[in-house]
C-alpha positions as CSV (number, residue, x, y, z in Angstrom):
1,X,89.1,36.7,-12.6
2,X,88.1,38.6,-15.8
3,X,88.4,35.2,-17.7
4,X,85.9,33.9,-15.4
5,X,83.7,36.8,-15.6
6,X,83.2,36.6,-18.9
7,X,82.3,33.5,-19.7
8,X,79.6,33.8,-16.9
9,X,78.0,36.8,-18.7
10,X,78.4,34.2,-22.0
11,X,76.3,31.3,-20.1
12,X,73.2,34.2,-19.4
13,X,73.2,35.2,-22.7
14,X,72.7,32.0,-23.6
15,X,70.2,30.6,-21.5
16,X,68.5,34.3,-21.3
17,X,66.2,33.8,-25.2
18,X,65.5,30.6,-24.2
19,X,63.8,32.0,-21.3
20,X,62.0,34.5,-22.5
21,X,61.0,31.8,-25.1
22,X,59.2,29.8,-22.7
23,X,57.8,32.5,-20.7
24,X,55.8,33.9,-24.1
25,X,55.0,29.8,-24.3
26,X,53.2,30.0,-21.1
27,X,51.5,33.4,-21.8
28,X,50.2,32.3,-25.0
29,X,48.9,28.4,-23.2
30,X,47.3,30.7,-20.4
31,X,45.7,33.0,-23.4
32,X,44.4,30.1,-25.0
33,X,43.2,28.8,-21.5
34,X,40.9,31.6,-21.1
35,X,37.5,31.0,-22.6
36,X,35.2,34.4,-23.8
37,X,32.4,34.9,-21.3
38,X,28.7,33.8,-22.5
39,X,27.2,36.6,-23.5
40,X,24.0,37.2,-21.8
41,X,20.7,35.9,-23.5
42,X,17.9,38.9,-24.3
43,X,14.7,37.3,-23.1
44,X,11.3,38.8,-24.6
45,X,8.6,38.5,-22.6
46,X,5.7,38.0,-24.6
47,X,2.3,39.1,-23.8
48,X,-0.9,38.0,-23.2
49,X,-2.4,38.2,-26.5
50,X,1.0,36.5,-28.5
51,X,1.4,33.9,-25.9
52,X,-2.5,32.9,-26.3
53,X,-2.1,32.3,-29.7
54,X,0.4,30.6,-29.6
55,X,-1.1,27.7,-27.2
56,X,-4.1,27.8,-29.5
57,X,-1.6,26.8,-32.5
58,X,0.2,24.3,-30.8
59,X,-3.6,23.0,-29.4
60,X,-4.9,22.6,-33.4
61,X,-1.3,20.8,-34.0
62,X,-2.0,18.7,-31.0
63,X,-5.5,17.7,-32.4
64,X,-4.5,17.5,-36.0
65,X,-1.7,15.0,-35.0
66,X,-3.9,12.8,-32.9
67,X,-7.0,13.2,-35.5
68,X,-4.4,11.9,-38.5
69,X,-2.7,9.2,-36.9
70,X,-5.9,7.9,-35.6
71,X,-7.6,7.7,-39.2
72,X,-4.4,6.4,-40.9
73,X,-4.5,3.3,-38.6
74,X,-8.6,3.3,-39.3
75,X,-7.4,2.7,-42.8
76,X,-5.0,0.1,-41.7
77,X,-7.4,-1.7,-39.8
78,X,-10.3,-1.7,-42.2
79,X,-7.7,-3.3,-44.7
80,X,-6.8,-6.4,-42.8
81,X,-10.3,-6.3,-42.0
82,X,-11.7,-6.7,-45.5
83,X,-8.5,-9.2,-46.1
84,X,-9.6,-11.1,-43.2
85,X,-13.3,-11.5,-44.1
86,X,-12.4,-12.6,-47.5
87,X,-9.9,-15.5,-46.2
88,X,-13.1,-16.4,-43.8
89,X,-15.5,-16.4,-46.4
90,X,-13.7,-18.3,-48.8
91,X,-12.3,-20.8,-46.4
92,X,-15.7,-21.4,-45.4
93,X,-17.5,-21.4,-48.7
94,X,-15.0,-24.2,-50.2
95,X,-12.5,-26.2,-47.6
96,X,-13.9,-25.8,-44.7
97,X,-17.4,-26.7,-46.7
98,X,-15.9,-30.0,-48.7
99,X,-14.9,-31.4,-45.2
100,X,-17.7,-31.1,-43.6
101,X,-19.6,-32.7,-46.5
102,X,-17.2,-35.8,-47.0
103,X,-17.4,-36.5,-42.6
104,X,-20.9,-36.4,-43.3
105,X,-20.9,-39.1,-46.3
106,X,-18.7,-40.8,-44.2
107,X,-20.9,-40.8,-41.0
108,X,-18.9,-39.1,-38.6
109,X,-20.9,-37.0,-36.5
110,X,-18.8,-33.7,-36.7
111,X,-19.7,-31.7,-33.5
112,X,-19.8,-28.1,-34.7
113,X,-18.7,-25.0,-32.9
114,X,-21.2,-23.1,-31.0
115,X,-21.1,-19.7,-31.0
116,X,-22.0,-18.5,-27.4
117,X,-22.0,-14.5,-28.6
118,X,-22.8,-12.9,-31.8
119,X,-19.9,-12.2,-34.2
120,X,-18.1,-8.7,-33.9
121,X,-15.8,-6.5,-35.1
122,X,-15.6,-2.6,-34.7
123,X,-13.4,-0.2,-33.4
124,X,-14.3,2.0,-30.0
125,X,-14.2,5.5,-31.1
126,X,-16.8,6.9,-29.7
127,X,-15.5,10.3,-29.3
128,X,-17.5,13.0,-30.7
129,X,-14.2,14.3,-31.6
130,X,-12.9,18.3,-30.7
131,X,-11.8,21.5,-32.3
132,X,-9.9,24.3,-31.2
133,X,-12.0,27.6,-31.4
134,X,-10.0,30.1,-32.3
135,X,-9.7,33.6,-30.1
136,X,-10.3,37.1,-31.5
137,X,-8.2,40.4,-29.7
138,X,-10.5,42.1,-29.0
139,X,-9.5,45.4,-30.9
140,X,-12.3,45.5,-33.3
141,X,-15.0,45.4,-30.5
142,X,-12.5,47.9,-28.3
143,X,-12.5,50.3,-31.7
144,X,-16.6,50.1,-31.4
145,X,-16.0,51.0,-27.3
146,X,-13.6,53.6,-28.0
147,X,-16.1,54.9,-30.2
148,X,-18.8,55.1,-28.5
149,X,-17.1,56.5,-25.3
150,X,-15.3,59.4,-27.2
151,X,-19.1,60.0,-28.3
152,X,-20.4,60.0,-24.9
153,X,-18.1,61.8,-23.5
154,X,-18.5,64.9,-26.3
155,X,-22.4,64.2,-25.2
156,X,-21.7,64.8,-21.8
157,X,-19.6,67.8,-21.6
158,X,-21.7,69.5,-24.5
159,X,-24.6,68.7,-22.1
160,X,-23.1,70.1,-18.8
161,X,-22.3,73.0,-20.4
162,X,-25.4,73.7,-21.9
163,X,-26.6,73.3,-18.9
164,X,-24.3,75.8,-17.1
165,X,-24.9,78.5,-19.4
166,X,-29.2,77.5,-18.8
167,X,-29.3,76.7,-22.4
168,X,-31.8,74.1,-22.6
169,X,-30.6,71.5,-25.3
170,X,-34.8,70.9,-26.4
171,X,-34.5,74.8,-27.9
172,X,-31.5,73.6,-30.3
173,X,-32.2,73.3,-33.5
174,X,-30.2,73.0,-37.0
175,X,-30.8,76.4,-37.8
176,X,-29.7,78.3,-34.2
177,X,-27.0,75.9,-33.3
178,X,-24.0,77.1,-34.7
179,X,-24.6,79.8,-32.5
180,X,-24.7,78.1,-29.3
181,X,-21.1,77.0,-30.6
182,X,-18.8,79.6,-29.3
183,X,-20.5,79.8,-25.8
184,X,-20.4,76.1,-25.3
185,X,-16.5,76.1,-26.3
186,X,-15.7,79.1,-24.7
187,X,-17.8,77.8,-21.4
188,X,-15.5,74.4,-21.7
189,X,-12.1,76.7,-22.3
190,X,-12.9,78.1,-18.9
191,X,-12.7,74.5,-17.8
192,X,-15.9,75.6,-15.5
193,X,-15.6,79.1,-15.0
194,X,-17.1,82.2,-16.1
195,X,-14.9,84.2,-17.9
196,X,-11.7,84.7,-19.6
197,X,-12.4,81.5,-22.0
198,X,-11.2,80.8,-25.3
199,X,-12.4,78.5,-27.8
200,X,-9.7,77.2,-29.4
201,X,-8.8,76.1,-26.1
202,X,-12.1,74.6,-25.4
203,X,-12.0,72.9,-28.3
204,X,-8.5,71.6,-27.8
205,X,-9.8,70.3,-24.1
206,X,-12.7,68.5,-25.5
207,X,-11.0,66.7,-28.4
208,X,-8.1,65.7,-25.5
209,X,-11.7,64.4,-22.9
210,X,-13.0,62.5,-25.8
211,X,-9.8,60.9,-27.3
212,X,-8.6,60.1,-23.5
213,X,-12.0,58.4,-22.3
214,X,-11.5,56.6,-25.9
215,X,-7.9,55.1,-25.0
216,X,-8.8,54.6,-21.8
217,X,-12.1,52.0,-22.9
218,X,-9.8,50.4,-25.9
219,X,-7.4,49.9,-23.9
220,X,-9.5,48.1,-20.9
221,X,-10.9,46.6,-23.4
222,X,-7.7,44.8,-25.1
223,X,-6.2,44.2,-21.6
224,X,-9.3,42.2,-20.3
225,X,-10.2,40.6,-23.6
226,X,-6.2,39.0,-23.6
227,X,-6.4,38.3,-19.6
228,X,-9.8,35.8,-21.2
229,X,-8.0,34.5,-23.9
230,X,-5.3,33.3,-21.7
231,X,-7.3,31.5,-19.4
232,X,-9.4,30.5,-22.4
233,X,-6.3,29.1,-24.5
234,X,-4.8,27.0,-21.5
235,X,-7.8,25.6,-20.3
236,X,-8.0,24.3,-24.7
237,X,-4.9,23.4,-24.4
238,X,-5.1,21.1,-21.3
239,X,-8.2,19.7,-23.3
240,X,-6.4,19.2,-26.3
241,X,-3.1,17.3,-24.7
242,X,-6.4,15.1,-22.5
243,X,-7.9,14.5,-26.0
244,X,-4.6,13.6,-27.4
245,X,-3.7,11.1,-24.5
246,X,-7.5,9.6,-25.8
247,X,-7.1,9.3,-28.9
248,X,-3.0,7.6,-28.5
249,X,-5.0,5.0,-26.6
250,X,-7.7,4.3,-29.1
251,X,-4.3,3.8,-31.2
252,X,-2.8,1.5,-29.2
253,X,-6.0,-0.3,-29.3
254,X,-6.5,-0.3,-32.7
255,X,-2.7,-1.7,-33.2
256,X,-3.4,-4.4,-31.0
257,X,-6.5,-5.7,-32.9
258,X,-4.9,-5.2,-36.4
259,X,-2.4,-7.4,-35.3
260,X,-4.3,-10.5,-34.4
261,X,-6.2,-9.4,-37.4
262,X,-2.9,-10.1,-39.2
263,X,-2.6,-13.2,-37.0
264,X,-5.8,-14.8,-37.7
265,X,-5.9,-14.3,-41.3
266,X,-2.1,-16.0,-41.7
267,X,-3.5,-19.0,-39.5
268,X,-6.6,-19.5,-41.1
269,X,-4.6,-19.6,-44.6
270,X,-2.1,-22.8,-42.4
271,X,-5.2,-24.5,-41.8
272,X,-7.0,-23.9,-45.6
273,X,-3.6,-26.0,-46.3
274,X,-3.7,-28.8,-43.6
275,X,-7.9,-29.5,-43.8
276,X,-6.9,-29.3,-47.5
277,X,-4.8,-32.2,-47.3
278,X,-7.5,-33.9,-44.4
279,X,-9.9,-33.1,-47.5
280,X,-7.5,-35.5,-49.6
281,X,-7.2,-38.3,-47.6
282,X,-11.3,-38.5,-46.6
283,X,-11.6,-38.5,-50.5
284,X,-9.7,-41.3,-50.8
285,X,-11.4,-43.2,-47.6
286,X,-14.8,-42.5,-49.2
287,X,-13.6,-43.7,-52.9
288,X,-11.8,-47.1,-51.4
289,X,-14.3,-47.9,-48.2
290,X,-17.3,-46.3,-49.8
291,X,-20.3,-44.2,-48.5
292,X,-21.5,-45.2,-44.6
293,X,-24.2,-47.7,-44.1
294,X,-25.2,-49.3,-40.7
295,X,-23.1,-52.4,-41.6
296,X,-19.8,-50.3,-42.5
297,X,-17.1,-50.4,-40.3
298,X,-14.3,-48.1,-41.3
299,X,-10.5,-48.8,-41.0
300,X,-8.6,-47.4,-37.3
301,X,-6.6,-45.8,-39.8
302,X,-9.5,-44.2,-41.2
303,X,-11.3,-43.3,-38.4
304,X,-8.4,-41.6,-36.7
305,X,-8.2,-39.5,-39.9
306,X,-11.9,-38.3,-39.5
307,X,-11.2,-37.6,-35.6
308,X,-8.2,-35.4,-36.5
309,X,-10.1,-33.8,-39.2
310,X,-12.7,-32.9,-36.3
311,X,-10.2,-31.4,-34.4
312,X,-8.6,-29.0,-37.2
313,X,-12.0,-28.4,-37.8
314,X,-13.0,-27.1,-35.0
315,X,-9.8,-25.3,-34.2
316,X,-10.3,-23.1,-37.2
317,X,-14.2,-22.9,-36.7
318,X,-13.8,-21.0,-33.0
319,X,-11.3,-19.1,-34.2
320,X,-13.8,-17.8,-37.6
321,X,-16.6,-17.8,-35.3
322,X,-15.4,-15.6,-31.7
323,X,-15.9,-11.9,-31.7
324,X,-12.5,-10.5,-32.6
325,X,-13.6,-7.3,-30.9
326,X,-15.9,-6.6,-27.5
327,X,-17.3,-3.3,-26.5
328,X,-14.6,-2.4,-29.7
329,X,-11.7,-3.5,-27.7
330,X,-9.4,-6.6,-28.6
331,X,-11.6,-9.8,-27.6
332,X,-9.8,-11.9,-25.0
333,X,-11.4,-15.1,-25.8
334,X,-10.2,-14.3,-29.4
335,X,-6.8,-14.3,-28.0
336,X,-7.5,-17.5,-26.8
337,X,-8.9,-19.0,-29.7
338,X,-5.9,-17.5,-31.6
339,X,-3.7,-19.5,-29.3
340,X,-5.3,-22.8,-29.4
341,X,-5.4,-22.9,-33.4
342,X,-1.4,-22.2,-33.4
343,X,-1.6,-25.1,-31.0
344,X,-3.2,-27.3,-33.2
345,X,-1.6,-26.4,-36.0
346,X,2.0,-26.6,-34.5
347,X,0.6,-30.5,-32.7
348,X,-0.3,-31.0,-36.0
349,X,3.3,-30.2,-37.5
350,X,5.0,-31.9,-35.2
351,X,3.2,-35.2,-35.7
352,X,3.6,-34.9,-39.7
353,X,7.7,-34.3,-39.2
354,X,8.6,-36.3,-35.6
């Protein structure tokens, strides 16, 4: 039996660390488990005057943001523009010039473009533009107020006073008024009454009358000037995000047209390369078959050359010639002419390498 017993008291002292081992395992998991509370978040209230100025600043960033990005893409668009004039003019002044010329040597009676509206192209930004006025506190004027009520009110309780005592303020002059002094203080350190005054006290009370009815203006003052400017400063800054919204659109818009812009001028440089080649070949009609007469009849070949030079022609000619802008807003009928020169051009491809 004692055999026994001890070797059961051996097998707890063995399994008993191992035990205790876990059991500081599991306290330290459930100690890491625990996460720290948040700790609360100290919110300042700001007031009136602070949280005015502070929509009036993020109003004036509003504008300046809108104001830049609209006259950065001004610059854009005058660019291509200018780029897109000079291609025209160019085009116009030599290729587009030589063909018309040689069709006319040739007798081919090139039926020109007409142009239905006069040529345009402006931007819509008709806005008169805005600013964002800034707001004063309201202290300086309140410091004027405070001023002149402290002022009044020494006015009006010297007057009362003088009145009290049947001193009639008319009879006061430079010379007899310091004596009318102590009465007057010692009539206001009765606060009314008759007797028993003193003037240090009166004194004291109407320094404390003057410097109250002062606070008391500055401070309506202040409170009703930042109640304004915080009606004044959120109805700018609804203005400002509606002038924003405005001037994103005349963005958008100006995007739109500097990118047929882009469009245009690339097309009009594929057809200065086809009509240049079309230029070729009528060069070498008129050399070979000669100048038209009313007895010259022109090969099928030759004549299907002129037709097609027709066609590029006038292609490229309503494209040069349609108001890229309307009312300064993207054209649609420059879209349109846009699309029907990339037809022609790509008809024209695919004939040359089918």
């Amino acid at each position: 039996m004692n055999e026994n017993r001890e070797e059961i008291d051996k097998v707890v002292q063995e399994k008993q660390p191992e035990t205790q081992v876990e059991e500081l395992v599991v306290e330290e998991d459930t100690i890491q488990e625990v996460e720290p509370e948040p700790k609360p978040v100290n919110v300042v209230k700001k007031n009136k005057l602070a949280e005015a100025k502070e929509l009036i600043e993020t109003s004036k960033e509003l504008v300046s943001k809108a104001n830049t990005e609209v006259n950065e893409c001004k610059i854009v668009v005058s660019k291509d523009a200018e780029l897109f004039d000079e291609t025209k003019r160019n085009f116009n002044n030599a290729t587009f010039k030589s063909a018309e010329t040689l069709l006319e040597k040739l007798g081919f009676d090139y039926s020109s473009y007409d142009e239905l509206e006069p040529f345009e192209l402006s931007i819509d930004d008709d806005d008169e533009g805005f600013s964002v006025q800034d707001i004063s506190s309201g202290r300086f004027t309140g410091l004027l107020l405070a001023l002149l009520a402290a002022l009044a009110t020494l006015g009006g309780v010297i007057y009362l006073a003088l009145t009290k005592l049947n001193i009639d303020p008319k009879t006061l002059t430079p010379e007899n008024i310091t004596e009318q002094v102590n009465p007057v203080l010692t009539w206001i350190g009765t606060l009314g009454g008759n007797t028993g005054g003193n003037m240090m006290v009166g004194a004291a009370i109407l320094g404390f009358s003057a410097l109250l009815m002062a606070w008391l203006v500055y401070a309506i003052r202040v409170n009703t000037k930042a109640k304004k400017n915080l009606r004044i400063a959120q109805e700018m800054h609804e203005k400002s995000k509606e002038y924003s919204m405005t001037k994103e659109d005349c963005k958008r818009e100006m995007e739109k047209i500097d990118a047929h812009l882009r469009e245009a001028t690339a097309e009009v440089n594929n057809f200065d390369t086809i009509l240049n080649e079309k230029v070729g070949t009528l060069k070498r009609i008129l050399h070979i078959e000669g100048e038209f007469d009313e007895d010259k009849e022109y090969h099928p070949s030759s004549r299907k050359t002129m037709r097609e030079t027709e066609k590029v022609m006038q292609a490229v000619e309503h494209l040069l010639n349609t108001a890229i802008t309307k009312e300064g807003k993207l054209n649609f009928e420059s879209v349109q002419a846009l699309q029907n020169a990339k037809d022609v051009y790509a008809d024209y491809l695919a004939r040359i390498y089918d």
